[in-house]
Each structure stands twice: as structure tokens, then as C-alpha cells.
C-alpha positions as CSV (number, residue, x, y, z in Angstrom):
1,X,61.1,120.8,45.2
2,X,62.1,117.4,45.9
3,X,61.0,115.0,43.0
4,X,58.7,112.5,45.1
5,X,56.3,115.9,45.6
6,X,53.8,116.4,43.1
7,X,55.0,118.6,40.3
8,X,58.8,117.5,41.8
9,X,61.4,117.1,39.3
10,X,63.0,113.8,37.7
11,X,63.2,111.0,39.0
12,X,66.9,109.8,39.8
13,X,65.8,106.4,39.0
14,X,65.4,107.5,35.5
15,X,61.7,109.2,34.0
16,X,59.2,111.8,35.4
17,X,57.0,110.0,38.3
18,X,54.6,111.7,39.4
19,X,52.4,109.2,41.3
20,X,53.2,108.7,45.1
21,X,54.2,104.8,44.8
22,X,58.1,103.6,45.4
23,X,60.2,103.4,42.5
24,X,59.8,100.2,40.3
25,X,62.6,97.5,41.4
26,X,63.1,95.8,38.0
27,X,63.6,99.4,36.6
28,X,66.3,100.4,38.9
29,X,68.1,96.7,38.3
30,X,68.0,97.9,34.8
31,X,69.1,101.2,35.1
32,X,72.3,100.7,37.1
33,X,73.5,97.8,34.8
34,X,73.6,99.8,32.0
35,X,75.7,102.5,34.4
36,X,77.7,100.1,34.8
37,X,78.2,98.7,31.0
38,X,79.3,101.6,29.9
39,X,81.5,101.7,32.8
40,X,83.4,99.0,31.8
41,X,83.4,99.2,28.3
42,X,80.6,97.0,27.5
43,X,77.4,96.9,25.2
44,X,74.9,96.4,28.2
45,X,73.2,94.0,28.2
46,X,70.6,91.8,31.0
47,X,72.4,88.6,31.2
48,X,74.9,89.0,34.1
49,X,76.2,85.7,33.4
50,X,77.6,86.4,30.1
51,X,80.1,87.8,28.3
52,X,79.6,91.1,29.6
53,X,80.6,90.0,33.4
54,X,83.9,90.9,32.5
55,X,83.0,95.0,33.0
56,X,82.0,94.1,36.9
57,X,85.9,92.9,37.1
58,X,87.8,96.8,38.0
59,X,84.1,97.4,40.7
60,X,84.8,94.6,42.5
61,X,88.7,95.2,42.9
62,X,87.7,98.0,43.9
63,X,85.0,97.1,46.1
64,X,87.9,94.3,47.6
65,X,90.2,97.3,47.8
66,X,88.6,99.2,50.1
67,X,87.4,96.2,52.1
68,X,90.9,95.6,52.4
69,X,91.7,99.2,53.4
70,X,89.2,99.2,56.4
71,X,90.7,95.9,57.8
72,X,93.2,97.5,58.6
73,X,92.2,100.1,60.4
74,X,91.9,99.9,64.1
75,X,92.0,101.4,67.5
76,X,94.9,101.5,70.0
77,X,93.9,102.5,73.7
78,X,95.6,104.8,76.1
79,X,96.3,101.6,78.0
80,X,97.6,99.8,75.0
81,X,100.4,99.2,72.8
82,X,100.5,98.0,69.2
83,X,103.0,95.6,68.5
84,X,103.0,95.3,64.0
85,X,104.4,91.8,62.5
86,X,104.9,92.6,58.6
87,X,105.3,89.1,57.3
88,X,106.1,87.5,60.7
89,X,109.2,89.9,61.4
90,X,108.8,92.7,63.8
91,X,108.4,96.1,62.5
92,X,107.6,98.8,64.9
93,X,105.1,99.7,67.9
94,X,102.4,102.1,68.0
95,X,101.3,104.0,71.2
96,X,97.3,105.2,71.2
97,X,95.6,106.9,68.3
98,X,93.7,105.6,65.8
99,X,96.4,103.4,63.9
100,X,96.2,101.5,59.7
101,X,98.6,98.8,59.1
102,X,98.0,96.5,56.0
103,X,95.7,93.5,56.4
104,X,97.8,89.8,55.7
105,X,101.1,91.6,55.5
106,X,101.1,92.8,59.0
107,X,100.0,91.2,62.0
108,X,99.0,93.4,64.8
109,X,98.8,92.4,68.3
110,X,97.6,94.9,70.7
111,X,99.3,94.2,74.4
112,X,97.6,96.3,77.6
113,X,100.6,97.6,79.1
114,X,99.7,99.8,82.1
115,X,97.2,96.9,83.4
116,X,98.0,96.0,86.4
117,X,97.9,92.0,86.7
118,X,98.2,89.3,89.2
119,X,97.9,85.9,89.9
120,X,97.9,83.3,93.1
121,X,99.9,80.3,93.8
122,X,100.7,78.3,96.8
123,X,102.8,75.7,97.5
124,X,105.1,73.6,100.7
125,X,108.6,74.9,100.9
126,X,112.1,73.8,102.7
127,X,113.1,76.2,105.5
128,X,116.9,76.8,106.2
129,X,116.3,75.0,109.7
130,X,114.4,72.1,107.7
131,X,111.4,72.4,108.5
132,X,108.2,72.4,105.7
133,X,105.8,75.3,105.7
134,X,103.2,76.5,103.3
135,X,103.1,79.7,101.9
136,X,100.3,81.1,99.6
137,X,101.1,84.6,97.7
138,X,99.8,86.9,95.3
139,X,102.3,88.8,92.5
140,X,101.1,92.1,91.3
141,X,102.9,92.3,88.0
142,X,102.4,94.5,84.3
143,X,103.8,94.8,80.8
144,X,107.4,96.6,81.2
145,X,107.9,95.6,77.2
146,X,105.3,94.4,74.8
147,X,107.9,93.3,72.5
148,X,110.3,91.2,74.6
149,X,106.8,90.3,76.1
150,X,105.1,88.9,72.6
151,X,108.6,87.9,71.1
152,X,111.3,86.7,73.8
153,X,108.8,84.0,75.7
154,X,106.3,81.9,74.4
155,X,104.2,81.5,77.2
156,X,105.3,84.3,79.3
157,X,102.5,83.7,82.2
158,X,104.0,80.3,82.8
159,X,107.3,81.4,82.4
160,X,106.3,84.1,85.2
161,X,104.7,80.9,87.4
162,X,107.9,78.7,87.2
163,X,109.8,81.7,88.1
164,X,108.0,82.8,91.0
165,X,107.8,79.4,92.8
166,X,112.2,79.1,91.5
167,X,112.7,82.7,93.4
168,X,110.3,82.0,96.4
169,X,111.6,78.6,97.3
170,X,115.5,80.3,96.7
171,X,114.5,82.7,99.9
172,X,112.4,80.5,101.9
173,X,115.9,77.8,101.6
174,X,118.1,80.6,103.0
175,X,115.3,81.9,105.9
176,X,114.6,79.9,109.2
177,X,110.9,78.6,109.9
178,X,110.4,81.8,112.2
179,X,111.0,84.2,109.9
180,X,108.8,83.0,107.1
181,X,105.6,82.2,109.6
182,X,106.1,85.7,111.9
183,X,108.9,87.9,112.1
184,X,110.6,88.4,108.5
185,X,107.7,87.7,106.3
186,X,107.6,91.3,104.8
187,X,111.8,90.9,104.0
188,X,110.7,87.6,102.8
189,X,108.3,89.2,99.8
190,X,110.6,91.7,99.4
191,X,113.3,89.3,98.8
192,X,111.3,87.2,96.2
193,X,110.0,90.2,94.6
194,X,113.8,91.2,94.0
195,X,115.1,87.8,92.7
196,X,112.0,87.4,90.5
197,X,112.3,90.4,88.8
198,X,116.1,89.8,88.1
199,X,115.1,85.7,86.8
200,X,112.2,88.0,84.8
201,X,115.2,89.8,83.5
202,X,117.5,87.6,82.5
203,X,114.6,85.8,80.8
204,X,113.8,89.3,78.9
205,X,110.4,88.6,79.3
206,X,109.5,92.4,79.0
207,X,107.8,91.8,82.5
208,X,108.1,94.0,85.5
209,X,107.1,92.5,89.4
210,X,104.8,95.6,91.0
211,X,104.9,93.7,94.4
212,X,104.4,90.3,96.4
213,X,101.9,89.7,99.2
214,X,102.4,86.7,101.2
215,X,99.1,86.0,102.2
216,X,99.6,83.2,104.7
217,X,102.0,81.0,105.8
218,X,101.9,78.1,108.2
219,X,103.2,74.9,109.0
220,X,101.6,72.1,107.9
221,X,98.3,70.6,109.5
222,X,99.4,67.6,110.8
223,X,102.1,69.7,112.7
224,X,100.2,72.5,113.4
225,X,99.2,72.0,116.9
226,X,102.6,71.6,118.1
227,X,103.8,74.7,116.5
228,X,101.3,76.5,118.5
229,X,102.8,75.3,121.8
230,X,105.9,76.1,120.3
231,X,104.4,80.2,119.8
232,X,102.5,80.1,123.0
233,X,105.7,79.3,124.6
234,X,107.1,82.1,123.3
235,X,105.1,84.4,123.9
236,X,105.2,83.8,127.5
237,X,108.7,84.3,127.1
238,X,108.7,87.7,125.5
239,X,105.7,88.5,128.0
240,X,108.1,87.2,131.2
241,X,110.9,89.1,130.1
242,X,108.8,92.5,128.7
243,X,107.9,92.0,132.9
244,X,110.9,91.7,133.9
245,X,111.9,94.5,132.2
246,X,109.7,96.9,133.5
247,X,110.4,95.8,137.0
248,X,114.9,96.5,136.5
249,X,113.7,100.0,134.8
250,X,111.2,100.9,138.2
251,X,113.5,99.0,140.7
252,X,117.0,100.5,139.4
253,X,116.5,103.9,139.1
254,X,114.8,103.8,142.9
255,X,117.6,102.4,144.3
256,X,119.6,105.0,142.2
257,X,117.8,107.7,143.9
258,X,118.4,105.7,147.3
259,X,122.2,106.0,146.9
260,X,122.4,109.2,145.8
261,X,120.5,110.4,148.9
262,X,122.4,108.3,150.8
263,X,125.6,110.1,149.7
264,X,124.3,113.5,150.2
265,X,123.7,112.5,153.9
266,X,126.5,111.1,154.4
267,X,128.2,114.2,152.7
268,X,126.2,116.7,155.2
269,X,127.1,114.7,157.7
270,X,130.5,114.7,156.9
271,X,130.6,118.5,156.3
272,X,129.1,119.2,159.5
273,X,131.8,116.9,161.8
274,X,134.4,118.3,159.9
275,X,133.0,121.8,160.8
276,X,132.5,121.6,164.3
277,X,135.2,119.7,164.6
278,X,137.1,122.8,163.4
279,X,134.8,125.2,165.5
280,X,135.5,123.4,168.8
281,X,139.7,123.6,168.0
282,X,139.3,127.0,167.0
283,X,137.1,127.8,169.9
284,X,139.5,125.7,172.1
285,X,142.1,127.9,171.0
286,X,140.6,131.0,171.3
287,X,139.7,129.9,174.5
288,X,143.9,128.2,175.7
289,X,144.4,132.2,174.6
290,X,142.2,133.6,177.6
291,X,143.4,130.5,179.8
292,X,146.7,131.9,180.0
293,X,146.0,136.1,181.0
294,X,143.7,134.5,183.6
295,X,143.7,131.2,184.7
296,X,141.5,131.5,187.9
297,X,138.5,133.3,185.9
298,X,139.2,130.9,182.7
299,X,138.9,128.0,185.1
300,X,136.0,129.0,187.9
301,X,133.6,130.0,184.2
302,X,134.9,126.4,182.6
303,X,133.4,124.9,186.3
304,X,130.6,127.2,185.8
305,X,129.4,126.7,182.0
306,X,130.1,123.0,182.8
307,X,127.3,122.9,186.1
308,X,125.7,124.9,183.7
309,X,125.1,122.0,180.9
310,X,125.0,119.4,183.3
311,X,122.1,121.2,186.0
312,X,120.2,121.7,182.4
313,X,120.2,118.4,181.4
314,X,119.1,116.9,184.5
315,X,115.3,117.0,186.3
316,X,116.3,116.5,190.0
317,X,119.0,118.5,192.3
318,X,120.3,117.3,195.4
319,X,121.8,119.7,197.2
320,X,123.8,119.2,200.4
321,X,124.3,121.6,202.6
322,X,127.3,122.0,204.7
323,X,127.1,122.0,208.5
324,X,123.8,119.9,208.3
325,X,121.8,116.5,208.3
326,X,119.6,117.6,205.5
327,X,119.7,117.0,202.0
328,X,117.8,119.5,199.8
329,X,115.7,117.6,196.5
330,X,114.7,119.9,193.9
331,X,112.0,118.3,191.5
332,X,112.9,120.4,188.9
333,X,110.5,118.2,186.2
334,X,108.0,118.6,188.5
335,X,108.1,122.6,188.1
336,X,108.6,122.6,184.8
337,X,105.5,120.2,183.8
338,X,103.6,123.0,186.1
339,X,102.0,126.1,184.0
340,X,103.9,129.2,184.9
341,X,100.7,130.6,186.3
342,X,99.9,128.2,188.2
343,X,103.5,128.1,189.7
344,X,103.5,131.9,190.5
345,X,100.0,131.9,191.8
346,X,100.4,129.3,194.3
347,X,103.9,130.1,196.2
348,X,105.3,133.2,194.6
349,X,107.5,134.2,197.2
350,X,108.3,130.9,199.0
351,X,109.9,129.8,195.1
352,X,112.1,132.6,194.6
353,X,112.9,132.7,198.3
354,X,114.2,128.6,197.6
355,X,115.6,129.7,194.4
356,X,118.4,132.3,195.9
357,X,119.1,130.5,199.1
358,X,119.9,127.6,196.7
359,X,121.8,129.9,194.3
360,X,123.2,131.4,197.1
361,X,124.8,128.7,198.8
362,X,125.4,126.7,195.6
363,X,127.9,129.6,194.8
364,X,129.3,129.6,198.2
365,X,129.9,126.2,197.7
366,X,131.8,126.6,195.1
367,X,134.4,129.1,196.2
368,X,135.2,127.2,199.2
369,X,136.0,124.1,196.9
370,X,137.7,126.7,194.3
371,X,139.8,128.4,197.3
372,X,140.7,124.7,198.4
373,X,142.0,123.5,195.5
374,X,144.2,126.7,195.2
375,X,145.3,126.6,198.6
376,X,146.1,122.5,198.0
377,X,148.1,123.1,195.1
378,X,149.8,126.2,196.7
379,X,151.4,123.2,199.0
């Protein structure tokens, strides 16, 4: 039973209460100065002032003690490092976890590491070609080191400022005004970044360069306007010959193809003289062969083949008949332009009646000329 209760036990504060009210103040007072008298040795007493004050002496070292022993507790972060002075000389570094290093004789200063940082600057630089442009950038940097970074630099920020503009004006001297504006701008971070980092570590400022992001860069304003003409320009170059491009790679490969069917004609042509060629000497040959077992036949079916091709190629005849004034004309175009039915329905007979006499005496013709010949050469 708990002693405020009625019928409850003693009361801690010294005697038996058992009325409802709060313990009596002065009482308590009293009580724990006498605890603490015989503590210390003492008489007890109520002056606090007097002699006796001397027994509060080993409580309040004590009291000061373990003030002393929770100032020095304290909390280190996953993202944080500990870096522990003991009198002003470095001692060690703590990762995270709940950490105690002695208050006044060790100095703790707690660096966030793994934070990823940054800051801006801009400024007018000297391009290799001399001309002035303004660059603005952004480094993205952290804590490689806490203790080169607390220890080797005093002010390592500005020591990272001075740098950067030291590194970024070192590339920008050595890289013409068309490479910082356009074309190299990324090699031109990427460069800076590089010969920061090694200024960073030659400075040991425990500092590492995450990256560089040239935000803009420009020539100056009073200049600007002419630069653009100077960009438009160009790009109507680039866009003039990126045209003239196209048209060589659609205009050469036609003319390409155009040759090369060229020379396959000219190579089928060529194949085909050459074979006929060879087909009329061997046919020629073959034919000199016959020529000499019969000379009249060869020669009369030479004449022949040769009225032949000649009667087939023309549209008119003319034939003369010997012993008379009249000249035979037949329109041979005429006849042909006619359908056959219309041909063989209108003079059926009187056609093939013209057709042999002409035959007839065509061949008759010819052996008398044939049989002269012979008979002139005989003599």
C-alpha cells in the first residue's frame, strides 16, 4: 500500500502522514541536510553558510564530475566524421556511433564527409585566340579527408575558390573562343575538374572535385551581337556544305550506276560483234567448203538467198519482161497492208495466177543470165 493512501506506510519524507495534503517543504529542507551532515562528517546543523559548508565540498565534485562526464558525450552521424584535438594536437577520428571524449582536454569537431557540396562563381577569361568571354560554373565537391580538411588549410572554401578560378582560367588560356562558347565546353569542365583536383592535392586540402558544370559561357555584351553574325555565318556554312553533301552522295553513286551500265552495254555489245563476227567466218568457211564440190549450185543459191534478202526488204517489184514493152509493178506494201481475207476473197485466183507467172519468169530470167555468164567466161 503506497504511503499517501490512508493506512499507507511511512512517509519517505520522515513521520507517519496520514492526512491527504503534500509533504511539508521546510521539513524536507531539514531532513536532507541532516542526510547530508552526516554525509560529510558533520554535526548538522541549519546554517548553510557556516562552518558546516565544508561537508557539501565531495557532493558537488561530484555533482561537477558528472556534469563534466556528460559534456562529453555526443553523437556522430552516418554522414559524419569526428575529428578529436586533445590539447590542440590531433589525436584520432571517430566514424558514427555514439562517441565520449573528455570536455577541455579534447576538442571535437564533427566534419559531414559524404555531403555533397557546391558553390557558383563567374568571372571574364583570356581565350588562347585573345579574345574575352564569360564563363559562369558550378563545382560539385565533398570531404575526401576531414583531417587534412580541418588541419592542412585554414580556410579551405576559399582556398577551393582561388583554385578553381587558377585551374579554369589555366584551360580557358590554352582553348580558342570556339571551344569554350560551343564545341569543347564539356572537355573544357572536364579539364578544370582534372587540374583542380590535382592544385586541391598538392594543397592537401583533404578535398575531392565530384564534377564541374559550366553553366554558360558567352562573349561579352558589348560584343555580343557581332559574335552572333559571326555563329549565323557559320551555321550557314555547316548547313551549305551538310547540302552539298547530300547532293555528291545522291549525284555520285547515280552516275556510278550510269557507268557501270554503260560498260555492260558496251560489253554485250562487244560480245555480240565478236560473236557474229566469228559466226559469219565460220559460216564463210563452211560455206568456201561447199563452193569448191560445186561451184554452179554454191553460186546460183548465193544469187538466190541474195534476191532473197533484197525482194524482202523492199515494198515494190518491177519486173521487166523480156520480148516486151511492158513493165510489171508489184505493190507489194499495198498487199501486205491488205487483211489476208480480204486479199483471198476478192481475187483468189487472179493473185496466185500473177504470183507464178512472175515466179515463173523471174526464174527463167535468171538461168538465161546464169547460162550467159557461164557461156562468157567459157570464152
Amino acid at each position: 500500500m503506497a504511503w499517501n493512501e490512508p493506512g499507507g506506510g511511512k512517509d519517505p519524507w520522515g513521520g507517519n502522514r496520514n492526512n491527504d495534503g503534500p509533504p511539508d517543504l521546510d521539513e524536507a529542507l531539514s531532513k536532507l541536510k541532516e542526510k547530508f551532515s552526516a554525509f560529510g562528517g558533520g554535526n548538522g546543523g541549519s546554517d548553510i553558510g557556516g562552518g558546516n559548508g565544508k561537508s557539501f565540498l565531495p557532493i558537488a565534485l561530484i555533482v561537477v564530475s558528472i556534469i563534466w562526464a556528460l559534456l562529453g558525450v555526443y553523437q556522430v552521424d552516418e554522414k559524419e566524421q569526428a575529428l578529436v584535438l586533445r590539447l590542440g594536437k590531433y589525436h584520432d577520428t571517430l566514424n558514427a556511433g555514439l562517441q565520449w571524449n573528455p570536455p577541455i582536454i579534447d576538442r571535437v569537431v564533427i566534419v559531414r564527409v559524404t555531403e555533397e557540396r557546391q558553390y557558383s562563381a563567374r568571372g571574364l577569361m583570356l581565350t588562347q585566340d585573345e579574345n574575352i568571354v564569360e564563363i559562369s560554373l558550378t563545382v560539385q565537391y565533398n570531404i575526401a579527408n576531414a583531417k587534412d580538411f580541418v588541419l592542412n588549410i585554414k580556410e579551405p572554401e576559399t582556398s577551393l575558390k582561388q583554385a578553381t578560378d587558377s585551374a579554369l582560367r589555366h584551360v580557358v588560356g590554352s582553348t580558342g573562343l570556339d571551344g569554350v562558347i560551343s564545341t569543347g565546353r564539356e572537355q573544357v569542365a572536364l579539364g578544370t575538374a582534372q587540374k583542380l583536383q590535382d592544385l586541391l592535392d598538392i594543397y592537401g586540402s583533404g578535398i575531392n572535385v565530384v564534377k564541374i558544370n559550366i553553366e554558360e559561357a558567352r562573349p561579352p555584351t558589348e560584343v555580343k551581337a557581332a559574335y552572333d553574325d559571326v555563329i549565323k555565318a557559320r551555321e550557314d556554312l555547316e548547313r551549305l556544305v551538310n547540302e552539298a553533301q547530300a547532293y555528291s552522295n545522291g549525284i555520285i553513286p547515280e552516275a556510278r550506276g550510269e557507268a557501270q551500265r554503260l560498260r555492260e552495254e558496251a560489253n554485250g555489245y562487244k560480245s555480240q560483234v565478236v560473236s557474229k563476227s566469228q559466226g559469219e567466218a565460220k559460216r564463210f568457211v563452211n560455206l568456201l567448203a561447199e563452193y569448191e564440190k560445186a561451184p554452179k549450185v554454191t553460186r546460183e543459191r548465193l544469187y538466190i538467198d541474195a534476191i532473197e534478202q533484197v525482194m524482202t526488204n523492199s515494198s515494190k517489184i518491177l519486173v521487166d519482161t523480156e520480148g516486151g514493152n511492158n513493165m510489171l509493178y508489184l505493190p507489194l506494201d499495198k498487199i501486205v497492208q491488205q487483211g489476208p481475207s480480204t486479199a483471198i476473197g476478192r481475187s483468189s485466183g487472179t493473185s496466185e495466177q500473177m504470183v507464178d507467172r512472175i515466179a515463173n519468169e523471174v526464174i527463167e530470167k535468171l538461168q538465161r543470165n546464169s547460162e550467159r555468164v557461164q557461156s562468157e567466161r567459157r570464152r
